[in-house]
N, C-alpha and C positions, 0 to 999 in steps of 0.2 A: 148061680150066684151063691147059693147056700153050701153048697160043697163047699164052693173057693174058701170061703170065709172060715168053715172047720179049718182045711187043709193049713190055709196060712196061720191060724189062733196053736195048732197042732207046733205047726213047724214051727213057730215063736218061742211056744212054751218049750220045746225040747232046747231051742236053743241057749237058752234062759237058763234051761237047769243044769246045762255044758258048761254054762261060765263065756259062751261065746256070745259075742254079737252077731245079728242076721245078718247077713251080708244086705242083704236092699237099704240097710239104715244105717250100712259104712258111710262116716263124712269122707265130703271128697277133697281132694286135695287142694292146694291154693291154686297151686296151678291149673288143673282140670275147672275150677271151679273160675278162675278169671276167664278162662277161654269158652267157658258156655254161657257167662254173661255178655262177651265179646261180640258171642254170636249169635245172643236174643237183641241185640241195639238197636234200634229202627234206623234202617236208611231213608234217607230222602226219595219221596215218591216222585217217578220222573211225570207225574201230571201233564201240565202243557208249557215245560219249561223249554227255551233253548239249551238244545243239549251241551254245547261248549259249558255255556253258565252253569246248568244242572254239574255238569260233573269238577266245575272248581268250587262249587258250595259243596259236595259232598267231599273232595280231595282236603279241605279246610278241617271238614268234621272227622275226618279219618285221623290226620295229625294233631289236633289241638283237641280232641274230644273222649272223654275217658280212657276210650283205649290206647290213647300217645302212652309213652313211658314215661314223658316227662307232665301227665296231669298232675295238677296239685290241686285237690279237692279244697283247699284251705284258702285258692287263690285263684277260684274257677273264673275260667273263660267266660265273657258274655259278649252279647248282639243287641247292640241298640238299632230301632226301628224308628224310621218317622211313622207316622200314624194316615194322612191326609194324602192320599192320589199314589202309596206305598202300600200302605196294608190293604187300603181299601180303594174301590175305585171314586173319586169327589171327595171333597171336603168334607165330613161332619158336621163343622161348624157353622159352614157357609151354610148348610142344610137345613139346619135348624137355627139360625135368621129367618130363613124365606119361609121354613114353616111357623114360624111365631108370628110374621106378618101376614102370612094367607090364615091365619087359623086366629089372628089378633088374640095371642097369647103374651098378653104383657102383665105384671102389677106395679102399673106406672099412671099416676094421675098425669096430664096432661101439664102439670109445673115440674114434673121429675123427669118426665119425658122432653120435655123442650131443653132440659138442662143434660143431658145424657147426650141427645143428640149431637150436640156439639163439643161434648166436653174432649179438651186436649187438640181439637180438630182444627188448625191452619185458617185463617180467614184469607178471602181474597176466592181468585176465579182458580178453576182447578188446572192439570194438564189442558195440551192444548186439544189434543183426541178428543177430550170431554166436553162436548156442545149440544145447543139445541139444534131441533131438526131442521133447521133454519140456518144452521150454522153463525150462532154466537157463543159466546160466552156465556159458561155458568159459573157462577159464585156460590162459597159456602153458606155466605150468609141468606143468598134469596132461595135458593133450594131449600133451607131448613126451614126457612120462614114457610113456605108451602105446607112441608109435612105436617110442620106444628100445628096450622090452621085444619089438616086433612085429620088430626089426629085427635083433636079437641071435637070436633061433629063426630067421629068416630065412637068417643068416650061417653059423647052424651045419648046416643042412637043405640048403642050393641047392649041387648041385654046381657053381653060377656062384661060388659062395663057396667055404666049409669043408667042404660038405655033399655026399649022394649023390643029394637028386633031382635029376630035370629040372624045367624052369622051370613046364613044363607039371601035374606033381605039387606042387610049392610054391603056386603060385599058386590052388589049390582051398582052402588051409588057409584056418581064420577070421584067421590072423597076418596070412594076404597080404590079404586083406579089408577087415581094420582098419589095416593101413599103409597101404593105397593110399586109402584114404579117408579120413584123418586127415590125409594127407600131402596131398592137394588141398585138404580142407580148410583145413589149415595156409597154403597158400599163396596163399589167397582170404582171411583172415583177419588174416594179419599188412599186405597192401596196402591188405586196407578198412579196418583198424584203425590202421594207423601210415603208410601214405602208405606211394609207391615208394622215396624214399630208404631206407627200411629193405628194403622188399620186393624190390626191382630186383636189391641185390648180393647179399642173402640168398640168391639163388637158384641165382647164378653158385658159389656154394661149395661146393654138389654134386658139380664136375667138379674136385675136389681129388684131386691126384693123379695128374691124369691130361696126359699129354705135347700139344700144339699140334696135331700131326699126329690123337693119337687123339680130340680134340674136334672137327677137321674130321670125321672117319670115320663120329664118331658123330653131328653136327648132319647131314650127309648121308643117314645111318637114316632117323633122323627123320622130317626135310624127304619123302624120299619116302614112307616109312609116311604120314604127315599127309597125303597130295597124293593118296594113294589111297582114303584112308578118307571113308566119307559125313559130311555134315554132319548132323548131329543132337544132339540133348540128349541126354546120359547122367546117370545118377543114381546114386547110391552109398549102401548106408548101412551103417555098422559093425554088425558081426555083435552081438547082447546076449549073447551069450558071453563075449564080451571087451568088455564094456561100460566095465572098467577105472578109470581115473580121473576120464577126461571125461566118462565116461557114452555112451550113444548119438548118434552125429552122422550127417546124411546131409550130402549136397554133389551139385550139381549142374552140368556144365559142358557146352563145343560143342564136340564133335570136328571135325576135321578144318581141314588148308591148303588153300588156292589160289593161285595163279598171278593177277597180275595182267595181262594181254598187254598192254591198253591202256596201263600203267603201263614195263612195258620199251620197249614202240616209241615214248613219249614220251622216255623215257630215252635211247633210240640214236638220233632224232631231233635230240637236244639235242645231241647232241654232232657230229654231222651237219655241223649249224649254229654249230658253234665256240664251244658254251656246255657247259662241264667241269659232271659232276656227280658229288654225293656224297651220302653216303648220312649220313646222323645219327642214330642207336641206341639207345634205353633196352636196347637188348638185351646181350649181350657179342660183342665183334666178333669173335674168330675164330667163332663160331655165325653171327652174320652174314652174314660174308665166304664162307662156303660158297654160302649162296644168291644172296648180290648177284653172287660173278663166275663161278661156275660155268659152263662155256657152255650145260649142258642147260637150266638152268633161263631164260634168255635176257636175265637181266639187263644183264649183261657190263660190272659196273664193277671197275676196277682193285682188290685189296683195298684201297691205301694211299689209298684213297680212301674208307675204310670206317670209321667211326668209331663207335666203342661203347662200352660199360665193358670194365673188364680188370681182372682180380686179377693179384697180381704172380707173377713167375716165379721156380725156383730156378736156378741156374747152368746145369744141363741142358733148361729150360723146360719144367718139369714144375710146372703150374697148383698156387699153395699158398691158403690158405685167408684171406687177407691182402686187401682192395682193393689194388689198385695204390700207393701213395704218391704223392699229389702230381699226379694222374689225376683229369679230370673227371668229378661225375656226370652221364652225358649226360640229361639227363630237367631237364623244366623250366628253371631259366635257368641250367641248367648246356650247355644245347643251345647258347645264343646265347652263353657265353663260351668252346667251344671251337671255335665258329664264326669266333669274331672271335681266337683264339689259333694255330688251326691250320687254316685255312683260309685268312679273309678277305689273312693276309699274301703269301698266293700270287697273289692278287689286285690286288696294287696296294692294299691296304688296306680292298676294297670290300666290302658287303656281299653277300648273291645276291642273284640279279636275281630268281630263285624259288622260293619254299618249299612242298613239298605234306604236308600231315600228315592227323590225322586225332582229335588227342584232348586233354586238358590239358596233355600234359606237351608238347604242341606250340604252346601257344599263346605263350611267351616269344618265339622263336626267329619264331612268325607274326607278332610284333607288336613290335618292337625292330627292329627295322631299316632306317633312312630309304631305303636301296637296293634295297629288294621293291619291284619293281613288281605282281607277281602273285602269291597266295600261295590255292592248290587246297586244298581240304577235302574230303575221304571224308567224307560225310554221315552217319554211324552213330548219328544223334537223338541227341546224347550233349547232358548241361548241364554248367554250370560256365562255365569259362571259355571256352573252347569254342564251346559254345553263345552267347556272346555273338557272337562272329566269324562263326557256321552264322550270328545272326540279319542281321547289318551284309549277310554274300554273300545273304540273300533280297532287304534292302532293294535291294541293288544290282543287281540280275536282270537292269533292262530301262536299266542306262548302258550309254554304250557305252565308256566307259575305266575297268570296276570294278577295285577294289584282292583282293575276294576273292570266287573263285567258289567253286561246289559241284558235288561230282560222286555221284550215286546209285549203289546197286548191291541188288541179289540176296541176302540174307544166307542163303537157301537154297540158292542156289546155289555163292555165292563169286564170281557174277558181277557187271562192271558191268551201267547198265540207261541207256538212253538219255535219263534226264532227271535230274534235281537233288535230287530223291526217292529214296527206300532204301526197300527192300521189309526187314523185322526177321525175323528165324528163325521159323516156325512161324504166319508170318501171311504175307496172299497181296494188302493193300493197299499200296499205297508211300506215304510221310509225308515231307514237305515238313521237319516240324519236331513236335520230340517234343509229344503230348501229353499236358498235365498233368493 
């Protein structure tokens, strides 16, 4: 090493006193010099994507991605992402509800909570799906009057509250039984009953009270409780103890989160390649913004690049019970007008170059914008609208310029699966397209 170091200081200085430059420290050309960044780019790792899809996300980044000739740095391309059963596998948000109610992480007296619970929320009996196990009718009004009752012994008992147990002691009573089950209930009944507009922000009013900082802390809980816990169907059903007003109900959901990897390394991919991405949310962004830029979790998008609902704040930013004023609903075509509000302006006006979703409230935002060229769907057999765009990416399988692919996954796992097909929870076929 010590030679090298004379010989090169030697060969320097002579060159130096030539009046020449070394040659190893000639700048390279523009040219030379564009085609060796060309060819440090990151391509897209084909992980466990379906190959057709794999190679029209990558065919997309080859033409619209730094190396097009027609990039314009001034008016870069971007990918907006929904967040919820796309990036990741489950909801977020739905996640951290059921961990707030298993874990009775509220800062809500028992008058801000009976007034939360209902607030904005339809009176009358819900869908007709929605019954006791007896098959009658439930009402918004006797359900809530349950919880409220379930949740006021709750506040006076939990020394998380008023009270002297531990959580561990509370949670054995028939109160914590029929709260936690009434209260998934509830939250499964007012979005099949009234749509997300009502259900989405309904939900956000939970974390009333609570400061910026402590709803990161606690979508973090969450996010990793969910990330540990197995996938499976759980089941609930209120104690006939406390049969109440509603009468007996059970409720059935899927625990646990996952990590998408294919979904981050497309992400850090994109931007690689000089195409900005964002993230687009029925969910509430600061619960978002934990997992999209957190570095463990390997998303790594800026938060201001995170966009979701938001209840407004008080002078100290302490989350109040209020939507935002003046705040979009990000869900449905409330996705493609704050795309084109707070977005597309950073753009040059444009719209993205790609959208990847995965459900109703995504198909506005998949199907409004003359500037998609590609727009990805998480396969989850879902109908609706939806399901019309799942059917358009089958017709379109075997073009070679489609407007919408499909990507399969593992719903037992939380994994993707190498083809176009989706394996459903608790079955071991993969389905192309739901059957009726």
């Amino acid at each position: 090493m010590k030679k090298t170091n004379v010989l090169l200081s030697v060969g320097l200085s002579l060159s130096l006193m030539l009046g020449a430059a070394p040659a190893f420290a000639a700048p390279l050309s523009t040219a030379s010099a564009t085609q060796i960044a060309q060819q440090q780019l990151q391509l897209l790792d084909k992980g466990k994507w379906a190959e057709k899809t794999h190679a029209a996300v990558q065919k997309m980044i080859d033409q619209y991605g730094v190396k097009s000739p027609n990039y314009k740095a001034d008016k870069k391309p971007y990918a907006v992402f929904d967040w919820d059963n796309t990036s990741i596998m489950h909801d977020t948000q739905e996640a951290l509800l059921i961990y707030q109610i298993n874990h009775l992480i509220f800062k809500l007296t028992p008058e801000e909570f009976a007034k939360v619970l209902v607030m904005n929320v339809p009176k009358g009996p819900f869908a007709d799906k929605y019954k006791t196990v007896d098959g009658k009718a439930i009402t918004m009004e006797n359900v809530s009057a349950d919880i409220i009752s379930d949740y006021k012994f709750l506040y006076e008992n939990y020394k998380g509250f008023k009270g002297k147990k531990s959580l561990e002691e509370v949670t054995k009573s028939d109160q914590f039984i029929d709260f936690r089950t009434k209260m998934y209930f509830l939250y499964e009944a007012i979005n099949g009953s009234h749509g997300s507009d009502v259900g989405y922000p309904w939900v956000l009013y939970f974390l009333t009270n609570m400061s910026v900082d402590e709803v990161h802390e606690l979508a973090e809980r969450s996010n990793d409780y969910g990330l540990g816990d197995s996938i499976r169907k759980i089941n609930y059903t209120s104690p006939k103890t406390l049969s109440g007003k509603a009468g007996v109900i059970s409720v059935t959901y899927t625990s646990g989160l996952r990590l998408s990897p294919e979904v981050a390394t497309m992400m850090n991919t994109f931007r690689s390649n000089g195409i900005d991405v964002y993230v687009v949310s029925a969910s509430m962004k600061e619960v978002v913004e934990v997992f999209a830029s957190n570095p463990k979790y390997g998303y790594n998008i800026p938060k201001e690049n995170v966009i979701g609902m938001e209840l407004e704040k008080d002078a100290k930013g302490v989350m109040q019970p209020v939507y935002k004023k003046n705040w979009y609903k990000t869900v449905y075509g409330g996705k493609t007008e704050v795309i084109k509000a707070e977005i597309a302006k950073k753009h040059g006006g444009n719209g993205p170059l790609f959208i990847g979703g995965d459900s109703n409230g995504d198909y506005e935002m998949m199907t409004q914008f003359p500037d998609t060229k590609l727009v990805l769907i998480l396969n989850l057999l879902k109908e609706g609208n939806i399901g019309k765009v799942t059917k358009q990416a089958v017709d379109e399988m075997n073009r070679p310029n489609p407007k919408y692919v499909l990507q399969g996954r593992d719903e037992n796992t939380g994994m993707w699966i190498p083809t176009e097909s989706t394996i459903l929870v608790g079955k071991t076929k993969a389905e192309l397209l739901p059957n009726k």
